[in-house]
C-alpha positions as a Markdown table, in Angstrom:
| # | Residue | x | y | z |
|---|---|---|---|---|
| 1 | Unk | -19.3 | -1.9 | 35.0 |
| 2 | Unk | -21.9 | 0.9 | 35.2 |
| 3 | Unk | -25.8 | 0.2 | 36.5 |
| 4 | Unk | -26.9 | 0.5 | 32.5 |
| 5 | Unk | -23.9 | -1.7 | 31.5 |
| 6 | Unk | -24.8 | -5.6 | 30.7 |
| 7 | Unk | -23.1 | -8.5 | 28.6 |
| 8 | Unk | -24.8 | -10.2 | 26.3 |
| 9 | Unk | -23.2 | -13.4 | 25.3 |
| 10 | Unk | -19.3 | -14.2 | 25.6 |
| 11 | Unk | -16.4 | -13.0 | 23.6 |
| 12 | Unk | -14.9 | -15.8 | 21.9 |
| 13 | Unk | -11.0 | -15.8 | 21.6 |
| 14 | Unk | -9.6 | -16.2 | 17.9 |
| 15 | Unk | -8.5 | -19.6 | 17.6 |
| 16 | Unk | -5.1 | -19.5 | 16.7 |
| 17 | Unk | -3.5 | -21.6 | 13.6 |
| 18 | Unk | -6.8 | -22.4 | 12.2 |
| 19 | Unk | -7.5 | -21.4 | 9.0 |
| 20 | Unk | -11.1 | -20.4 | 7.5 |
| 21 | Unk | -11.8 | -20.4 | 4.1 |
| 22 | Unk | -12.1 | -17.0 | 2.7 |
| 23 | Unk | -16.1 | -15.3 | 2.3 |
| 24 | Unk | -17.5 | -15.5 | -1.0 |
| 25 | Unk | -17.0 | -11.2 | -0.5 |
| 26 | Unk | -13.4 | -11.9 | 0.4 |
| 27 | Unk | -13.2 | -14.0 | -3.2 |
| 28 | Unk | -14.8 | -10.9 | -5.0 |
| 29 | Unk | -12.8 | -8.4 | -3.4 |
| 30 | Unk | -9.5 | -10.3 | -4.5 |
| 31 | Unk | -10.4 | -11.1 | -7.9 |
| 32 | Unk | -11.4 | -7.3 | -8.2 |
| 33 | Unk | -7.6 | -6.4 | -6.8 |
| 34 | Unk | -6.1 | -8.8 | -9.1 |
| 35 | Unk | -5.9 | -6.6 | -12.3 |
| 36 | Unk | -4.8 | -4.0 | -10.7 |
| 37 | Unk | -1.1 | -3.1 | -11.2 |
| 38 | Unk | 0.9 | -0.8 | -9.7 |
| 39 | Unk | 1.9 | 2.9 | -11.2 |
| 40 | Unk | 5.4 | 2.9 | -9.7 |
| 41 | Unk | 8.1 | 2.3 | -12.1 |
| 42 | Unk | 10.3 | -0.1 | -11.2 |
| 43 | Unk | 14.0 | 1.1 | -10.2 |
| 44 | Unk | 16.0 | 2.7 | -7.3 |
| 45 | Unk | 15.1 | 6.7 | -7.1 |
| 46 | Unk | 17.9 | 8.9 | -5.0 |
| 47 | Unk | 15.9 | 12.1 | -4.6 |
| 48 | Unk | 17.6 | 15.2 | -3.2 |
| 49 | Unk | 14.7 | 16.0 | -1.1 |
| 50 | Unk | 11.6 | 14.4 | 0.5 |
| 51 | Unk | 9.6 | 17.1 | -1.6 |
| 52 | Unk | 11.0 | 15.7 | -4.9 |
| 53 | Unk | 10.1 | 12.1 | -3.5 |
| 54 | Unk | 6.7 | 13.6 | -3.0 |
| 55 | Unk | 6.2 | 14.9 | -6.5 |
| 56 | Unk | 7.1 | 11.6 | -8.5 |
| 57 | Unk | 5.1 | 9.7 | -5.6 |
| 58 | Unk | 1.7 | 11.8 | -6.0 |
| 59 | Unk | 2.2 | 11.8 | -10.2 |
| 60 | Unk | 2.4 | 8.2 | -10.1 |
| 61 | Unk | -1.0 | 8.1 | -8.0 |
| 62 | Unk | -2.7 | 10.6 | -10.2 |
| 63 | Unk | -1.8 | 8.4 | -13.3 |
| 64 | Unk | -3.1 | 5.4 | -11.8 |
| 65 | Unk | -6.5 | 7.1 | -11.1 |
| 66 | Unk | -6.5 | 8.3 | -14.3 |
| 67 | Unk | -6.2 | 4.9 | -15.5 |
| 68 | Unk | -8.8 | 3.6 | -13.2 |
| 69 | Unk | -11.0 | 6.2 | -14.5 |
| 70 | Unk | -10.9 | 5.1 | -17.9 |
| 71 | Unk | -12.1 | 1.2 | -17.3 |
């Protein structure tokens, strides 16, 4: 510890398998997510190459900020 260094109070360790109940920002930020669906048709895709993967994969994200866009 360096002369300019100093603690103020104690870290206190996580106590393990005890449960809080979620912030009232926590709540909002899950019934904002809840909507939301994802872009990516379901299905197995065999690509040839990781660039083809790439093009579907980016599509699908520019629709679904598209679609965001528009609500």
């Amino acid at each position: 510890m360096s002369e300019f260094s100093r603690v103020i109070g104690y870290r206190q360790q996580p106590q393990l398998g005890i449960l809080r109940t979620p912030t009232a920002a926590e709540r909002d930020w899950v019934a904002r997510m809840a909507p939301a669906e994802t872009r990516v048709p379901k299905g197995i895709f065999r690509y040839v190459s990781l660039q083809e993967a790439t093009i579907d994969w980016e599509r699908w994200q520019a629709d679904a900020i598209r679609a965001g866009a528009k609500r």
